[in-house]
C-alpha positions in Angstrom: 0.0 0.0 0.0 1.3 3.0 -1.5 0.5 5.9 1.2 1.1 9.3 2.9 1.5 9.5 6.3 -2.4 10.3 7.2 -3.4 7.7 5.5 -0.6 5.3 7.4 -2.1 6.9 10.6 -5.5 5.8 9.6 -4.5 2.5 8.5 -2.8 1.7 12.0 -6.1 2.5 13.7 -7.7 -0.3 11.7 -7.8 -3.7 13.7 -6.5 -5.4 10.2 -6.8 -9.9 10.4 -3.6 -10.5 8.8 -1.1 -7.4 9.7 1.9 -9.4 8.0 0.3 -9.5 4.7 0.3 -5.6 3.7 3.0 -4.1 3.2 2.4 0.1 3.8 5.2 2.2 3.0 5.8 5.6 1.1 7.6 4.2 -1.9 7.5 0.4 -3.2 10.7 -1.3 -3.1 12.3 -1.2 -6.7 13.2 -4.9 -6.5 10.8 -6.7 -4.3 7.5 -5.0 -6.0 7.0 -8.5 -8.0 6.2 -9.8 -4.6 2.8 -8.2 -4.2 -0.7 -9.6 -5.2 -2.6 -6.0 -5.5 -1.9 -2.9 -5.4 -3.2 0.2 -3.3 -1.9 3.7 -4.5 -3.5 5.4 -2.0 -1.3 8.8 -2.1 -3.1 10.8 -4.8 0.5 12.5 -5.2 1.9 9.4 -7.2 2.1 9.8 -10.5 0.3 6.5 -12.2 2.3 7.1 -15.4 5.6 6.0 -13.8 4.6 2.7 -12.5 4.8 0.1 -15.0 5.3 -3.0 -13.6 1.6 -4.4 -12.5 1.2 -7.0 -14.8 -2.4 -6.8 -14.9 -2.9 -7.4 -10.8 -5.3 -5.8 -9.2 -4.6 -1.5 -8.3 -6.9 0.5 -6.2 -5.9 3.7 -6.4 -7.6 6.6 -4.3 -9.5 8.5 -6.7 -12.9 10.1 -5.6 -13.4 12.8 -8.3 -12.6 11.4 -11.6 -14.0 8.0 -12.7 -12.4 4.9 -14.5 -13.8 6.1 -17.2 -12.6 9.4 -16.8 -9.1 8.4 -16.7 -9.1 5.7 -19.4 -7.6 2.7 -16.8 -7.2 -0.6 -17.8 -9.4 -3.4 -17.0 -7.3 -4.3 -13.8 -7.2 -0.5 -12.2 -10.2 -0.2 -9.6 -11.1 2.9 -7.2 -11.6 3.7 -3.7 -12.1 7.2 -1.3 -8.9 7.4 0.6 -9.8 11.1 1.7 -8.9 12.3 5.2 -10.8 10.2 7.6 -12.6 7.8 5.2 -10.5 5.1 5.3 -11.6 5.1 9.5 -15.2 4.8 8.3 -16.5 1.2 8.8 -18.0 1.1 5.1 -15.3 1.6 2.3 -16.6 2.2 -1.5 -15.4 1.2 -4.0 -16.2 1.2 -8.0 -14.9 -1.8 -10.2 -15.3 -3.1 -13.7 -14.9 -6.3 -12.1 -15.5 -6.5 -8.6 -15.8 -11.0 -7.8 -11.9 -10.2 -8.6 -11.2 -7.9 -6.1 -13.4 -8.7 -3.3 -11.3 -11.1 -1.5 -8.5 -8.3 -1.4 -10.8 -6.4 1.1 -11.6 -9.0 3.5 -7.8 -8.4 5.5 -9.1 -5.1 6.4 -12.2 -6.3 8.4 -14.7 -3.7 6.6 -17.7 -3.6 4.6 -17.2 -3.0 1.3 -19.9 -1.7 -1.1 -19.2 -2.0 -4.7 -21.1 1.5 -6.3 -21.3 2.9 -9.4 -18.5 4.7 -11.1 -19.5 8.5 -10.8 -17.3 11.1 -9.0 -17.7 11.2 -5.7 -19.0 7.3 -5.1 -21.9 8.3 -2.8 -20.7 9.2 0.8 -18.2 12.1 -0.6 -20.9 13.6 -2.6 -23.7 13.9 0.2 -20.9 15.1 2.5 -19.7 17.4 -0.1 -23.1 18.4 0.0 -23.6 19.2 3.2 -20.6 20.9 4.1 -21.5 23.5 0.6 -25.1 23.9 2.3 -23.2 25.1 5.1 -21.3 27.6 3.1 -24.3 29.2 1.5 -26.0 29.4 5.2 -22.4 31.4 6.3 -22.7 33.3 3.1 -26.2 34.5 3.7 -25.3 35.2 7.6 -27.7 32.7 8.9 -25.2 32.0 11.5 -21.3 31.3 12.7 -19.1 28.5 11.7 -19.0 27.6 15.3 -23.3 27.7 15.9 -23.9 25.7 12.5 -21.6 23.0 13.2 -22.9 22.8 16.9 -26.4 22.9 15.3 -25.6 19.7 12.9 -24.2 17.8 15.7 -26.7 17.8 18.0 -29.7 18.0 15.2 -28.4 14.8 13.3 -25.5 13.2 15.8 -23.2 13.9 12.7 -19.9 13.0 14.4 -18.5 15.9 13.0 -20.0 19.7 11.6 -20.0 20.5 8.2 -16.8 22.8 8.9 -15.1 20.6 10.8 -15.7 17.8 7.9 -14.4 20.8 5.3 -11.2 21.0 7.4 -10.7 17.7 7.8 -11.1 16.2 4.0 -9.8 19.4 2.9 -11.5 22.5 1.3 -9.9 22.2 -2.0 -11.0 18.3 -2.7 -14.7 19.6 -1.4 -14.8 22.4 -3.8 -12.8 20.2 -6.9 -15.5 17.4 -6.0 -18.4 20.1 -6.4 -17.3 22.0 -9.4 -16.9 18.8 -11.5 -20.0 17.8 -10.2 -21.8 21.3 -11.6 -20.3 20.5 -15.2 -23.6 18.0 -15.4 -26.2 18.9 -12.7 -26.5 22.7 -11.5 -27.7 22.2 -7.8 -23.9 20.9 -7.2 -22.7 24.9 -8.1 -20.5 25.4 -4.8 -21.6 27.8 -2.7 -19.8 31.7 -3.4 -18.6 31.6 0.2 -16.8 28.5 -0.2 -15.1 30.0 -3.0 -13.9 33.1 -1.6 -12.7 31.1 1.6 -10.9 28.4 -0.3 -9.1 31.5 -2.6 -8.3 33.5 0.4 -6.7 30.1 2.2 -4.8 29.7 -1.1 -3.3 33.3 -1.1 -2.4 32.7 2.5 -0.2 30.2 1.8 1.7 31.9 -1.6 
C-alpha cells in the first residue's frame, strides 16, 4: 500500500486480520514489487504514469473525483475514497469493472465494502460534499457562525462531525474540486460563493 503518512495513521487505527500480509510504506521497493498480489496507490501525489510494472494485478488507487472512465484505466485498475478520515469509516466504496476479482483483497481489512457505481464522488463524498456547501451558502447568507452551524448539525443529526469541521478535515480544496466537477452536469452541485472566496483566500495565505 502505497501511502502518505495520514493515510498510514488511519490505516494503523484499523484492527487489520492479517497485519503481515500488507505491506504500507511511502515508496515500493524497486526490487521486491513482484512480490505483491494487488496494489493500493493510496497517495493521490503518485504519478500512475511511472509505474509500470503491474502485470495486470489488481490496483486500487484513491481516486474520488474522476471516474475509471474518466481516466481511461485498464481493466485491472479499480477505485476507492482514501480522503482524510474515510479510510476510519467502517463502510469503504469502492467502484470496479470487475468486482468478484477484487473482493477477497478487502476481507484483511475487516470492513464492509460496497461495490457503487463509477460516478465522481462514489456516494458518501458527494452527500458530504453536500452538506458541508449547504453550510457555506447558510455562512454566506449570515444565517449563523461557523461555530453555531456545526454545533447545530451535531446535536440536530449526531453527525460526528459539523459541516466545517468535515471541510477542514477532508480538505477545502478536494470539497470544492469534487463540487465543481460535479456542476459541469447537474447545477444544484454549483459550490456555494462563500466556499469559493474562503478556499481562494486560504490559497493566497499560503503563496
Amino acid at each position: 500500500m502505497l501511502v502518505n503518512e495520514q493515510q498510514r495513521k488511519e490505516l494503523q487505527s484499523i484492527n487489520l486480520s492479517k497485519k503481515n500480509t500488507i505491506t504500507i510504506t511511502a515508496q515500493f521497493p524497486e526490487n521486491h514489487y513482484k512480490n505483491f498480489d494487488a496494489y493500493f496507490i493510496l497517495d493521490h501525489s503518485f504519478v500512475l504514469e511511472n509505474f509500470i510494472f503491474f502485470e495486470n494485478r489488481p490496483v486500487i488507487i484513491n481516486e474520488v473525483i474522476q471516474t475509471l472512465t474518466d481516466l481511461n484505466l485498464p481493466e485491472n485498475f479499480h477505485r476507492m475514497n482514501a480522503w482524510p478520515g474515510f479510510l476510519q469509516r467502517g463502510i469503504w466504496e469502492v467502484v470496479s469493472k470487475n468486482p468478484e476479482k477484487i473482493k477477497d483483497i478487502f476481507k484483511v481489512f475487516n470492513k464492509k465494502i460496497f461495490f457503487v457505481k463509477d460516478e465522481p464522488g462514489f456516494v458518501s463524498a458527494r452527500v458530504i460534499s453536500m452538506i458541508i456547501n449547504e453550510a457555506f451558502f447558510a455562512l454566506g447568507e449570515n444565517v449563523s457562525t461557523k461555530e453555531e452551524i456545526d454545533l447545530a448539525m451535531k446535536l440536530g443529526t449526531n453527525y460526528p462531525y459539523g459541516p466545517f469541521e468535515w471541510g477542514e478535515k477532508i480538505g477545502v480544496e478536494n470539497i470544492l474540486n469534487l463540487l465543481e466537477k460535479l456542476a459541469k452536469k447537474e447545477e444544484r452541485y454549483s459550490p456555494a460563493p462563500a466556499l469559493k472566496n474562503f478556499f481562494y483566500q486560504n490559497q493566497n495565505k499560503n503563496l
